[in-house]
N, C-alpha and C positions, 0 to 999 in steps of 0.2 A: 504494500500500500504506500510505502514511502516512496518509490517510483512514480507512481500515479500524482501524489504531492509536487514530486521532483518538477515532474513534466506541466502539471499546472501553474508551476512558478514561470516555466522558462515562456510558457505561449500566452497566458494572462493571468499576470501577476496583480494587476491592479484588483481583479475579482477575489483573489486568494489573498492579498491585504485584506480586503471589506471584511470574507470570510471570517478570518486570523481575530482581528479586532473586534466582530461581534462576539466573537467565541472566549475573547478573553476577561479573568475573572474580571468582575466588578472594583475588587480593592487595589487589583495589579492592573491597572492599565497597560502594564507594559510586555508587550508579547514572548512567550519562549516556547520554542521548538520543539525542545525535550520532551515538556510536558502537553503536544499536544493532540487533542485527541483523533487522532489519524483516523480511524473509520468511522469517525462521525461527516467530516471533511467529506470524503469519500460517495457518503451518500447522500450531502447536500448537493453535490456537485452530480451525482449520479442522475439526481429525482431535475435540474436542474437542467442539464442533458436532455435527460427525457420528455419535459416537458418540452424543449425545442424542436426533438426530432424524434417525435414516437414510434417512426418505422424503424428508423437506425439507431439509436443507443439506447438501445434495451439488456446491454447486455446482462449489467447489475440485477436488472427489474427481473428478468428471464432467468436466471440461475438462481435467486431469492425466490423466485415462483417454483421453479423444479424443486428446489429444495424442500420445501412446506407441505409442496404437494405428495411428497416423497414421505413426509413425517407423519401425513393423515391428516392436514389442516384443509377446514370445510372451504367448500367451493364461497359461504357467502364471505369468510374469515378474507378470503384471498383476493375478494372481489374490493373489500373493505379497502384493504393492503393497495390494492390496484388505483385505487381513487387517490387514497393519499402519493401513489407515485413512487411507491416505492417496489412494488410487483408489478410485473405483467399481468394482461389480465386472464381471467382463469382459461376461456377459450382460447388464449395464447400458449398457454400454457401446456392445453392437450393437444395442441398442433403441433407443438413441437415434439410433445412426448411421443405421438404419430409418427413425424418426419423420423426420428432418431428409430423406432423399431422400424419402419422401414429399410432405412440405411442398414441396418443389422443385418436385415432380409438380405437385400443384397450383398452385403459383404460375406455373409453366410455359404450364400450362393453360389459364390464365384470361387470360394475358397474349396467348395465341394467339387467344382468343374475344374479346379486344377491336377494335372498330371500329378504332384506330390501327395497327393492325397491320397489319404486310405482308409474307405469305411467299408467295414463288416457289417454285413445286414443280415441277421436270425431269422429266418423264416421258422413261421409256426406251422407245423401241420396239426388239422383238425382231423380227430380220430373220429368214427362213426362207431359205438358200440351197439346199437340196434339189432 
C-alpha cells in the first residue's frame, strides 16, 4: 500500500496534501508519515476513483466485493457497501465470479487437449443380476 501512497505523491500531490491534513490529528497539526494510516488513504482514494470512472477502477470495489461475497455476506449487506463506494455492486460481482469459472472452463480445457496430459478414465460396468 505504500506504493500506491508512493505513486499518489508523484502524479497528485496536491490531493494527497488535502488528504494528509484532513487526516491529521486535531492537536498535531503537523503531519507524519510514520504514523499514517495507509489503508484508510487507500480507500479514500479508491471510493474517489471510483466515483470518477465506474467502468475502470473498480479494482479495490471488485476484490472487496469477491471477498465478502466469499465470506457469506448478504447480497443487501453488499449492495449497502456498493452505494457507499466502497464495493462493487453485487450483480458485478456475480459476473465476474461467472467470467472467472468460465476462464477455469477453459483453461481446464485446453490443458486436457494437451499432448502432456494424462487422464485415466474408470469405466463402470453395470452388472444385470436378473
Amino acid at each position: 500500500m505504500g506504493q500506491v501512497i508512493d505513486n499518489v505523491e508523484k502524479k497528485a500531490p496536491l490531493l494527497l496534501k488535502i488528504l494528509q491534513d484532513i487526516m491529521a490529528p486535531e492537536l498535531r497539526r503537523l503531519y507524519q508519515r510514520q504514523n499514517e494510516p495507509v489503508g484508510r488513504l487507500v480507500a479514500i482514494l479508491s471510493i474517489l476513483c471510483f466515483s470518477q470512472r465506474q467502468n475502470t477502477s473498480t479494482g479495490l470495489q471488485t476484490l472487496l466485493g469477491l471477498y465478502f461475497h466469499s465470506k457469506g455476506v448478504g447480497r443487501r449487506q453488499i449492495e449497502v457497501l456498493s452505494k457507499l463506494g466502497l464495493t462493487a455492486s453485487y450483480h458485478t460481482i456475480l459476473n465476474v465470479i461467472k467470467k472467472q469459472s468460465e476462464q477455469a472452463a477453459i483453461r481446464v480445457t485446453a490443458m486436457g487437449q494437451d499432448g502432456a496430459c494424462v487422464i485415466r478414465i474408470k469405466s463402470t460396468e453395470i452388472y444385470d443380476f436378473s
